[in-house]
C-alpha positions in Angstrom: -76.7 68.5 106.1 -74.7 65.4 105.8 -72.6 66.7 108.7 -68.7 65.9 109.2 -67.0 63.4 106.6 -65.7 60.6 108.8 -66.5 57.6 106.6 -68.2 54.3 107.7 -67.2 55.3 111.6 -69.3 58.1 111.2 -71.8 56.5 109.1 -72.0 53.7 111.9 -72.6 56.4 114.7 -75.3 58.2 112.9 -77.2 54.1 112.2 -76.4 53.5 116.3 -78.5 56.7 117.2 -81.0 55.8 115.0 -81.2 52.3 116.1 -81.0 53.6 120.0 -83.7 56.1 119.3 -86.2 53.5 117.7 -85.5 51.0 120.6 -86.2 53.6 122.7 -89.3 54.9 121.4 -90.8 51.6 121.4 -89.8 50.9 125.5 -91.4 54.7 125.7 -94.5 53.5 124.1 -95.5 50.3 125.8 -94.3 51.9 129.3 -96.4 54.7 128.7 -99.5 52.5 128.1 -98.9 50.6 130.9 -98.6 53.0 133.3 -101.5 55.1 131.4 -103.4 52.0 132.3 -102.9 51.7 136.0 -103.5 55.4 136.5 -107.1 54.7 134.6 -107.4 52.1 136.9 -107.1 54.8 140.4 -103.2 53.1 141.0 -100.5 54.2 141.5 -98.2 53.1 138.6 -95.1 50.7 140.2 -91.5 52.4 140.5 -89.8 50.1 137.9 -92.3 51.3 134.9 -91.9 54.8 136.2 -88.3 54.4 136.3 -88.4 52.6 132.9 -90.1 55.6 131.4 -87.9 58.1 132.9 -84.8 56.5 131.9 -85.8 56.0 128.5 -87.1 59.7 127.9 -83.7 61.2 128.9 -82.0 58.7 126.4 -84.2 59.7 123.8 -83.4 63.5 124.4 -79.2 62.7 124.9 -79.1 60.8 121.1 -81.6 63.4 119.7 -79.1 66.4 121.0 -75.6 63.9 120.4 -76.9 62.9 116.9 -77.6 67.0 115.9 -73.6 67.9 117.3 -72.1 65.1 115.5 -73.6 66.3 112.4 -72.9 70.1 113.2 -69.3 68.5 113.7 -69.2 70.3 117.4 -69.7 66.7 119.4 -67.1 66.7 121.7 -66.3 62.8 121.1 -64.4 62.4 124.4 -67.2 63.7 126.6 -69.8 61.7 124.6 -67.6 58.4 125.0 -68.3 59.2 129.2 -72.1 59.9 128.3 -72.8 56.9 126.2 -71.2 54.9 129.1 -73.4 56.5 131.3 -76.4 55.9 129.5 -74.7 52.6 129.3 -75.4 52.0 133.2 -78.9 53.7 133.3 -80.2 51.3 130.8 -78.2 48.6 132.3 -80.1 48.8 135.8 -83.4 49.6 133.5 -82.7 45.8 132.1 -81.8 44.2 135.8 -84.7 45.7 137.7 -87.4 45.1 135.0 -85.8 41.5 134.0 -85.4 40.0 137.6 -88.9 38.8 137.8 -89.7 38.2 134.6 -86.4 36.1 133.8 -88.6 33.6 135.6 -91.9 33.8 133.9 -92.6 31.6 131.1 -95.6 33.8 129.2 -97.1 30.7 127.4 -98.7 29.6 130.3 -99.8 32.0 132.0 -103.8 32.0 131.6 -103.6 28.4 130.5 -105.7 26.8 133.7 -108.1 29.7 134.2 -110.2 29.3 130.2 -113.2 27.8 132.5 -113.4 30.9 134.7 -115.4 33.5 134.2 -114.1 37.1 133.2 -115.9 38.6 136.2 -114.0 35.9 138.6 -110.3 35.8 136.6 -110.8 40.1 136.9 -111.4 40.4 140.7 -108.4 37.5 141.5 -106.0 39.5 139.4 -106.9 43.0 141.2 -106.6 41.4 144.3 -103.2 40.2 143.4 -101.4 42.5 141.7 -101.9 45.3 144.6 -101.1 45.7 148.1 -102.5 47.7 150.8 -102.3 51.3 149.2 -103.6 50.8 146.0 -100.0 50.5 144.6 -99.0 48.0 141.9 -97.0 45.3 142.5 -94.7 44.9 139.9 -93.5 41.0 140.3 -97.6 40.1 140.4 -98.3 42.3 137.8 -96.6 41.3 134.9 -97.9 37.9 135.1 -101.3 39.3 135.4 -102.1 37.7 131.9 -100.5 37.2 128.6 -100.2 40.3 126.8 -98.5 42.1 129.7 -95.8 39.3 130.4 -94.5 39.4 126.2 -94.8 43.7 126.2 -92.7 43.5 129.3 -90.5 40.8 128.3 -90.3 43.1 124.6 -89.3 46.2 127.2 -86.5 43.8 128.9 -85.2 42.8 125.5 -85.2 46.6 123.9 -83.3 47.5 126.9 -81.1 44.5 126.8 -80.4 45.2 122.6 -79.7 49.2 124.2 -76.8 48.3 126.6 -75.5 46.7 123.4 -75.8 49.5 121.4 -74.6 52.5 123.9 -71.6 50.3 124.6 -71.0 50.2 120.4 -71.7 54.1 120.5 -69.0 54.8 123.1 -66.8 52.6 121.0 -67.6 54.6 118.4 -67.0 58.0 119.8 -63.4 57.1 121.0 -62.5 56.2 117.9 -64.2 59.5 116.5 -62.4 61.6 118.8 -59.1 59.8 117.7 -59.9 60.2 114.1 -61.1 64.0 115.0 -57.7 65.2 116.6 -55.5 63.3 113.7 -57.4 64.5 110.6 -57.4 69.0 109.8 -60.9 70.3 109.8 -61.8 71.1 106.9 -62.0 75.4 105.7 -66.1 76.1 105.3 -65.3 79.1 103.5 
């Protein structure tokens, strides 16, 4: 099961995947909640967490199924350079669209002004401000509906932001794979 021999290049893809999977995971998790949570609440979840959550469960699926051929040895390492800079952009616009409002949101204050208010009065403003007409959420108001919500969705930004990173490194990595891969004899299994 240690899949093909290709040294510390393929040792370095297999440690990419894994890292791109646990950063995934974690963006799956918190997105999950939150959207779990505005469904609980009778709204409709906002299009970037929906988005977010889509985005990331295909990624998840494309390094779980890449990670399984490179070890089989049947990754085709040319096709899988074009994926990762695919999943490259998806993560990419993931990172812009959830990180344009809160690139100006400082979390530490938020809340700071409002420790004399009661919970009954701090609940009602925020429901009135993080929706519109239709019961949707709006995502801008949202995240800086209180503190816990601004740092999860600043921890989604940065996963996302440490992903474009990584599927950039990957498709680095599979060029050079595929270049190491048409140079060096496969080796007989008999």
């Amino acid at each position: 099961m240690a899949g093909p021999d290709y040294g510390a290049l393929g040792a370095t893809f297999k440690l990419v995947r894994v890292l791109q999977v646990v950063s995934l995971l974690g963006c799956i998790g918190m997105a999950a909640n939150f959207i779990s949570e505005m469904v609980q609440a009778n709204d409709t979840p906002s299009e970037e967490l929906v988005g977010t959550l889509s985005v990331t469960c295909i990624a998840v699926l494309y390094c779980a199924i890449t990670y399984i051929l490179h070890i089989d040895n049947i990754l085709p390492y040319l096709i899988n350079t074009g994926m990762d800079g695919m999943m490259l952009i998806a993560v990419a616009i993931v990172a812009i669209v959830v990180g344009k409002p809160l690139s100006y949101l400082d979390c530490q204050v938020i809340g700071s002004n409002s420790v004399a208010e009661s919970a009954a009065q701090l609940n009602s403003e925020l429901k009135s401000t993080i929706h519109n007409q239709g019961g949707k959420v709006v995502y801008s108001n949202w995240i800086g509906a209180n503190k816990t919500t601004c740092y999860e969705m600043k921890a989604i930004w940065g996963l996302n932001i440490a992903l474009c990173i990584l599927f950039a490194f990957s498709a680095m990595c599979s060029v050079c794979l595929w270049r190491r891969s048409k140079s060096v004899p496969p080796k007989d299994m008999a």
